[in-house]
N, C-alpha and C positions, 0 to 999 in steps of 0.2 A: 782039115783045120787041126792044127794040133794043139796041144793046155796052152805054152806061152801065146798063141794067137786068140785062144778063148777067154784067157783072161786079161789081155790090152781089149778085146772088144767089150766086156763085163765093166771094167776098168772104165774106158773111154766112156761108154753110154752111163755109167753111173755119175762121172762128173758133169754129164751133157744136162744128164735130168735133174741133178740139184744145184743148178749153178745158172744154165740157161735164164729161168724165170726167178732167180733170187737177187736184189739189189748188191752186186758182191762181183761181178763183171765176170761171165764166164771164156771171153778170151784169156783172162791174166792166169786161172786155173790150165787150162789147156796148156800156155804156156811150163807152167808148172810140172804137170802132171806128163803130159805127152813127150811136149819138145824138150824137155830136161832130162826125162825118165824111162818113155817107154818108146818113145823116137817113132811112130806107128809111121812114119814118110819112109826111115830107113828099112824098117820091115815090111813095106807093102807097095812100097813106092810112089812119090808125090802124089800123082796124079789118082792113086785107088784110094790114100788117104782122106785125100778132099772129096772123092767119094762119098768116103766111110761117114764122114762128120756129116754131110746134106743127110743124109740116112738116118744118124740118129737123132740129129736136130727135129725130123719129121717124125720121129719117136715123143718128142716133146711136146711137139705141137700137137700129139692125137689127145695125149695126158689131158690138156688142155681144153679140146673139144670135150671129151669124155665129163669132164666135171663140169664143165659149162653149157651141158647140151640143151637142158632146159631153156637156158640164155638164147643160146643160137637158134632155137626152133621158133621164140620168140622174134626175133631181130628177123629172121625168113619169113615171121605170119603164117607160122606153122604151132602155135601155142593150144593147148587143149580148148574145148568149147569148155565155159565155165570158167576159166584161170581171172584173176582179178582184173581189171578195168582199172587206167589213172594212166598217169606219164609214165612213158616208158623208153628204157635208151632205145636207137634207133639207127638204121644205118647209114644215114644222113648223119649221124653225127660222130659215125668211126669213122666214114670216109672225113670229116671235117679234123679229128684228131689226124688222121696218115697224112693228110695233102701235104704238112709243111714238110716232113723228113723224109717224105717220097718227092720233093720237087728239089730239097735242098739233095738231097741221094744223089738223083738222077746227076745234077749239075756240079758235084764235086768227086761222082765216084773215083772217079780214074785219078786226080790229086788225093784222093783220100787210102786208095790204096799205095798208091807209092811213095808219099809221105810218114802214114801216121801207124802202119803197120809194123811195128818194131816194139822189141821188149821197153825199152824208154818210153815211146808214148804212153806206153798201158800202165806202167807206173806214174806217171800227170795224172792220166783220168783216173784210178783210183787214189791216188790223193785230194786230188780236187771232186772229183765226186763223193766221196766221203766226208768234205767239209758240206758239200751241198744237203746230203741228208741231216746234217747235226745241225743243219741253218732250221730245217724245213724243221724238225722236232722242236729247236728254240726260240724259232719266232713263226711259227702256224696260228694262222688267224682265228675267226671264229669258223664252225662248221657251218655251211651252206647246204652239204649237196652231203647228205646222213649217207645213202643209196649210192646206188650207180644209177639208179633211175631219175634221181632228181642233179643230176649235173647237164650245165645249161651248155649252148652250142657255144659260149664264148669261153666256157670251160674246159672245152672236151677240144679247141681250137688254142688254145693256150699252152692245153699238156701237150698237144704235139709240138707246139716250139720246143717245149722243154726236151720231147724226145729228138729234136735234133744234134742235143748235146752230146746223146748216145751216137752219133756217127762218129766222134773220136773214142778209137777204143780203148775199153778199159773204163769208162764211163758208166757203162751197164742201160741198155733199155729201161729196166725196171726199177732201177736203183733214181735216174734222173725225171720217169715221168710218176713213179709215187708220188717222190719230192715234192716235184712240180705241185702233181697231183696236192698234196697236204697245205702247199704253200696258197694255194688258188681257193682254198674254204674247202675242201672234201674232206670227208675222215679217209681215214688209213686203208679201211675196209671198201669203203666206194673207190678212193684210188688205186689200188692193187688189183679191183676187179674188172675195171676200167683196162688199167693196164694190158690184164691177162687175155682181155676179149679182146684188145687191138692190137695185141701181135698176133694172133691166130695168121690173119687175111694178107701183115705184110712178111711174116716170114716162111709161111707155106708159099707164097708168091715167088719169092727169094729161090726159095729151097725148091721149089718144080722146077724154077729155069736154070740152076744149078746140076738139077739132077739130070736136064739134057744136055746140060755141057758134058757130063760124065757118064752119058748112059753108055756107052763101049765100054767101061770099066766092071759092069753088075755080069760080072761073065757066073757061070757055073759053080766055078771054084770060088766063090767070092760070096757067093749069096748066103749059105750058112755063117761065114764073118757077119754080116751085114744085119741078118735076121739076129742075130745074138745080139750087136749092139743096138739096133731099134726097139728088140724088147726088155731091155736092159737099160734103156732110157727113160720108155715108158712109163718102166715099173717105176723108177725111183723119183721121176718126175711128177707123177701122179701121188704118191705119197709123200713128196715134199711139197707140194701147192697147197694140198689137202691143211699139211702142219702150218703152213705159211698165214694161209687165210686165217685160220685160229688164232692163231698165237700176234699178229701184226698190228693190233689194237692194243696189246697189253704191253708191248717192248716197243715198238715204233720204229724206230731206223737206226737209232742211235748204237746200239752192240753190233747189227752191220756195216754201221760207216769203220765203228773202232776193229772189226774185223778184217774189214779192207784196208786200212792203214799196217795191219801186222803183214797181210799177203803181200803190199805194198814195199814195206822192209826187207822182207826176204826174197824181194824180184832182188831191190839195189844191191842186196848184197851177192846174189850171182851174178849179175852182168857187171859190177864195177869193181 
């Protein structure tokens, strides 16, 4: 592996892991970053590329578990003896948030990748999802559900409509089921945590049957690339969720939407 190839995988996994779980659509960054700049398909070749990416997206997803593990140890009925008693989320009620974008997935994949996979669409969804979060900050109801623990099954069935919007890309998982999320009575803080626990289950899902389309690609030569960018997603994913959850109550959505709209400017002005 030599610098230019250790630093597209430094590179790639650092946009993987602050972009991935941030309202801000981390296809239109890729677009950006990779397909504009450092071309990781010309240098590695399609097929190890799309690799590369299941690899460090699973880099993100561990970020993810690691901060949340208390959560999940809870949700498996593995929670310490003595941890507090009362309602608690449930996994009745992640599989109740996936159903809608796992059946609308299922039933649009194939239109959806050969339609809406293009620099153009991902400029819609971050336009349009961008007004969607500056709706959610200026007309958010009252708070309901303070917690992630007190959001109810027609809550937690609600957000996942809204994460169906994220199947057109450039829309952002996170970015449409916060929203959602703010719009339906949560705060900021129970919707973002919501969010973060229910991508775990569908894009490690994704990302296994992914990684067996690809598994001839994880040759020898390839796996020191691979390990760079999975821990190099990790790392920066993990210390951007960290910053997210802090700070997502005091700023709200609203300097991500107007941040999407500049990344959004500077798509239309490469492709047109």
């Amino acid at each position: 592996m030599n610098l230019w190839e250790l630093f597209v995988a430094v590179i790639l996994g650092l946009v993987e892991g602050l972009t991935e779980f941030a309202p801000v659509s981390s296809t239109g960054h890729m677009i950006i970053v990779d397909d504009l700049w450092l071309k990781s398909q010309e240098l590695l070749g399609s097929e190890v590329a799309n690799a590369f990416k299941v690899v460090i997206q699973l880099g993100s997803i561990l970020a993810v578990v690691v901060l949340f593990w208390g959560r999940f140890m809870d949700l498996l009925g593995l929670k310490k003896k003595g941890a507090a008693n009362g309602p608690k989320l449930n996994l009745l009620q992640i599989f109740v948030g996936l159903l809608p974008a796992m059946v609308f997935g299922l039933l649009f994949e194939d239109w959806i990748d050969e339609y809406l996979f293009s620099v153009k669409t991902v400029v819609v969804g971050l336009f349009v999802g961008a007004f969607l979060m500056i709706a959610a900050d200026k007309f958010r109801p009252k708070v309901t559900a303070q917690t992630v623990d007190q959001i109810t099954y027609k809550q937690a069935f609600q957000v996942g409509l809204f994460q169906c919007i994220a199947l057109w890309p450039g829309f952002s998982r996170s970015g449409s089921t916060i929203s959602g999320g703010v719009l339906l009575g949560m705060s900021y803080r129970a919707a973002s945590d919501f969010t973060f626990i229910m991508a775990v289950p569908i894009m490690a899902g994704a990302s296994l049957l992914k990684m067996m389309k690809y598994w001839e690609f994880f040759t020898p030569e390839m796996i020191p690339f691979f390990i760079v960018g999975f821990v190099s997603a990790f790392i920066f994913a993990l210390i951007f969720i960290r910053f997210f959850l802090q700070l997502i109550d005091k700023i709200k959505l609203t300097p991500f939407a107007i941040y999407r709209i500049v990344i959004a400017i500077i798509l239309m002005f490469i492709i047109w």
